[in-house]
Every structure is written in C-alpha cells, then in structure tokens.
C-alpha positions, 0 to 999 in steps of 0.5 A: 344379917341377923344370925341365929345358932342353935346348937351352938355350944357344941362342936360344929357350933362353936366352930362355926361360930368362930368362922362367922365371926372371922368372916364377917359375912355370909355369901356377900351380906355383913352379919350384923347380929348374932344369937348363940342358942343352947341347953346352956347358954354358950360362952360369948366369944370377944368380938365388937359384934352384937353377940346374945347368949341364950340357954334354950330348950326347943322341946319347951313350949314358947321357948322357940318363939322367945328365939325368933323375937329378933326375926332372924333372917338366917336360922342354923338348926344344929341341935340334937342329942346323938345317935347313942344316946337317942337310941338308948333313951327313945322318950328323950330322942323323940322329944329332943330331936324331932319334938323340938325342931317341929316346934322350931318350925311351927314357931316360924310359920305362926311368925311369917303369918303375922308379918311376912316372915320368911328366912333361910333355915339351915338344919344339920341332918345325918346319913343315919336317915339310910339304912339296909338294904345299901348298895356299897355306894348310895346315890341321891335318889336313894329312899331313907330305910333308917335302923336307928331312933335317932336316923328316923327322927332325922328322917322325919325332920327333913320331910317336914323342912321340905314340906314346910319349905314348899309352902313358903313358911322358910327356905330351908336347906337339909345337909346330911353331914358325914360322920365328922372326924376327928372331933375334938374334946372328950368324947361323948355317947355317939355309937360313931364316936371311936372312929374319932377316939381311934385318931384323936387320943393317939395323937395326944399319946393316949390310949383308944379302944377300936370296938370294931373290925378294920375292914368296917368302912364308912363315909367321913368329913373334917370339922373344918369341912363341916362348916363349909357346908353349914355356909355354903348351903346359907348363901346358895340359891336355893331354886336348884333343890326344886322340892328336893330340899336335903342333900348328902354332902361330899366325903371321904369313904374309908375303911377303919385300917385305912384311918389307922395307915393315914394315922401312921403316915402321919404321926408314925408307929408310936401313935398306932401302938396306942389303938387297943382291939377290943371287939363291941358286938352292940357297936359292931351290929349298929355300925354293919346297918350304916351306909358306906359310901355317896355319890354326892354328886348332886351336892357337888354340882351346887357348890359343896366341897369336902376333904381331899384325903384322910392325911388332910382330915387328920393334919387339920385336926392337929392344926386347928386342935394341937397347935401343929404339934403332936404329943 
C-alpha cells in the first residue's frame, strides 16, 4: 500500500510515522511506499522502505497534484495551523486550513476522473467545530455551532469530506480528535497548549503558567491514542458511517485540578509546586465556549479506542518522552 502523510513534520505525524514504519501494515495490507508532506520537508526516518520527503504547501496551486503523482491509495490529511494562530491571523487560517484541503480534495477528484481513482482519505478534524450552547456532555447527533476561525474552518472541511465522499471521488474518514495531552517539545500557538504546558514542564522540573481556573474542564487523549484512531479510522469498513463520514473520538473528560492530582499522583508534590496561577482572561474567555465532555459512542461502537485514565495519559508521555525517567 502506498501511503501518503501530510503533516507529517508535526506531532501526531512523526509519531504516526514511526507507528507505520513499526507496524509495517495497515489493517492487514504491507505498506510498501511511503511520502511524508510538510511545509519543510520532514526528516527521512532510517528504514529499507521507500520513504520520499516533500516540502509542500496545499494552499499553492499544483502543488496537491505533484502529491497525488504516485496515487496513493491511503491519504492522512493532518495539516494545519492551530487554533490560536487561526484566530489571530484569519487570511492565514482560511488559506491554511480550508484553502488548502478543499485543493487537496479537488486535486483527488480531477485525478479519479482520469483514471478511476479513489483512495481512503483520513483527515484530522477538532472538536472546535462545536460550540455554545453545549450540554455538559455532547453526543453525536449534536450540530456544529463553532466560536472560533479555525473551529469553522474544520467545520466546513468535514462537510466537504462527507460530500465528496458520497459522490465517490474518495472514502473519506473525519475524526474530531480530543485536545492531545501531553504534546511533547516546545509549545507552539495553540490557545489549548497549557493544558499540556501544565504537565509536560513539570515533569521535566520546569516551571508553567495555568492562565485558567481548575475547575475549567475538557475533553482529553494521549498521543499514543491519537495514532490509534489515525489507524483504526484508515483500515475500518467505512459502509457503517453511511453519509455521516466525522466522528468524536472516545477521550477522557477532566477538569484542570484533576490534571494536576494525576500529576501529583504521579511524579509528586515537587512537580505540582512547579504550576504558577496567572489568570489569562482572552484564554479564559476562549476556553469557556469549548465542549467539555462526548458521548463517543458512535466511535466506540466502530472500533475506536482511547486512554483509560489520566495517570495513563501522563505515564505515557514520560515512557515515550522521558525515557521512563522524571527530571
């Protein structure tokens, strides 16, 4: 199976690279090809594989078709920039994020009419794409009310997926990923990045800033989690989602002082005294629209599987991250 990543420089991508690349299948195909896409052309990880690197834009015109030239028959669409940088710059959000995969998409279609092409196509989206009014717990019949650039641009991207899904130009697959805990490496311009900051420089003994209450709660999956879905949702019979082509993925709901007791619980009293409280009101008010909790039942049912607890959220980061060791 020939495999094309875009997005692959970032987290989830390199991770879900290295997952591939362990595996050596999807579902029960040999992946036998493999392009990593990004701004900046990824690293090549070591491998016997074909493995190409790109440096790629989706916003540019063409530059989706030099993508496609191999026609892969799995497509991960992860690209995007996030949340806070969507808001803060709306020509950039709009051009990045929906610009972009509508090319991506269209690039797809004109391919398929030339010679019958059609392969699955998996695309990150966000459960920015719901907004208020929320019950304390959404469901999958819930309708998306997003509050944010980047939410509505995610929106409109999975009503393209399902809609060029039913008219068979690919099979597409949209899962609404969690806020992913704890991300690794620096942190970048994602309003939800303290709810990782909170974690992850604790447990390399450095100091973070909470800009929010504890009591503010939302809806959380590893990294490692992340990835399963990105698999699960490429292999799956896709007849079941019918032309309800996104899904919520299964999380965990917790509140911000049941991230800290885990992380207490975990590497101690030394790690929590490391948390400043300095209150962000922007933050504060972006982060009071933001659904708290899912249902996910419907994702569930097809096959998908997330964390067990928060300990397990934070014990994977300091395996995969920290070498099993806390600073």
């Amino acid at each position: 199976m020939k495999v094309l990543i875009i997005g692959a420089a970032g987290m989830i991508g390199r991770k879900l690279t290295a997952s591939l690349l362990q595996a050596g299948t999807i579902g029960d195909r040999p992946v036998t090809e493999l392009v990593l896409a990004d701004v900046v052309a990824p690293q090549a990880p070591q491998t016997a594989l074909a493995i190409q690197t790109i440096a790629a834009d989706l916003s540019v015109a063409g530059v989706a078709d030099q993508l496609l030239a191999g026609r892969p028959e799995l497509i991960f669409h992860l690209a995007a920039i996030v949340s806070g940088e969507a808001e803060a710059d709306f020509e950039k959000g709009y051009r990045i994020n929906l610009d972009g995969t509508r090319l991506l998409f269209e690039a797809i279609r004109q391919a398929g009419a030339q010679g019958g092409y059609c392969p699955r196509v998996v695309f990150t989206s966000s459960i920015a794409v719901f907004g208020e009014p929320l019950p304390s717990v959404i469901s999958d019949t819930q309708h998306h009310t997003p509050l944010t650039s980047y939410g509505t641009q995610k929106a409109i991207c999975e009503l393209l997926l399902a809609d060029y899904s039913r008219r068979g130009f690919f099979d597409g697959v949209g899962i609404r990923l969690p806020t992913i805990v704890v991300r690794p490496g620096k942190p970048n311009r994602a309003a939800s990045g303290f709810f990782s900051g909170i974690l992850r420089e604790p447990l390399a003994g450095l100091d973070a800033v909470l800009p929010v209450a504890d009591s503010v709660r939302h809806w959380f999956a590893s990294p490692r989690a992340a990835v399963g879905f990105l698999r699960h949702a490429a292999a799956m019979d896709t007849a079941p989602l019918g032309a309800q082509r996104s899904l919520s993925m299964p999380g965990l709901a917790a509140t911000v002082g049941e991230e800290i007791a885990a992380l207490q619980r975990v590497a101690g009293d030394k790690a929590v005294a490391l948390i400043r409280r300095e209150t962000d009101e922007a933050i504060t008010r972006m982060v009071a629209g933001w659904p708290q909790a899912f249902e996910a039942e419907r994702a569930k049912a097809l096959g998908f599987k997330g964390d067990s607890s928060f300990d397990e959220i934070i014990r994977i980061h300091i395996e995969d991250e920290l070498g099993g060791v806390i600073a």
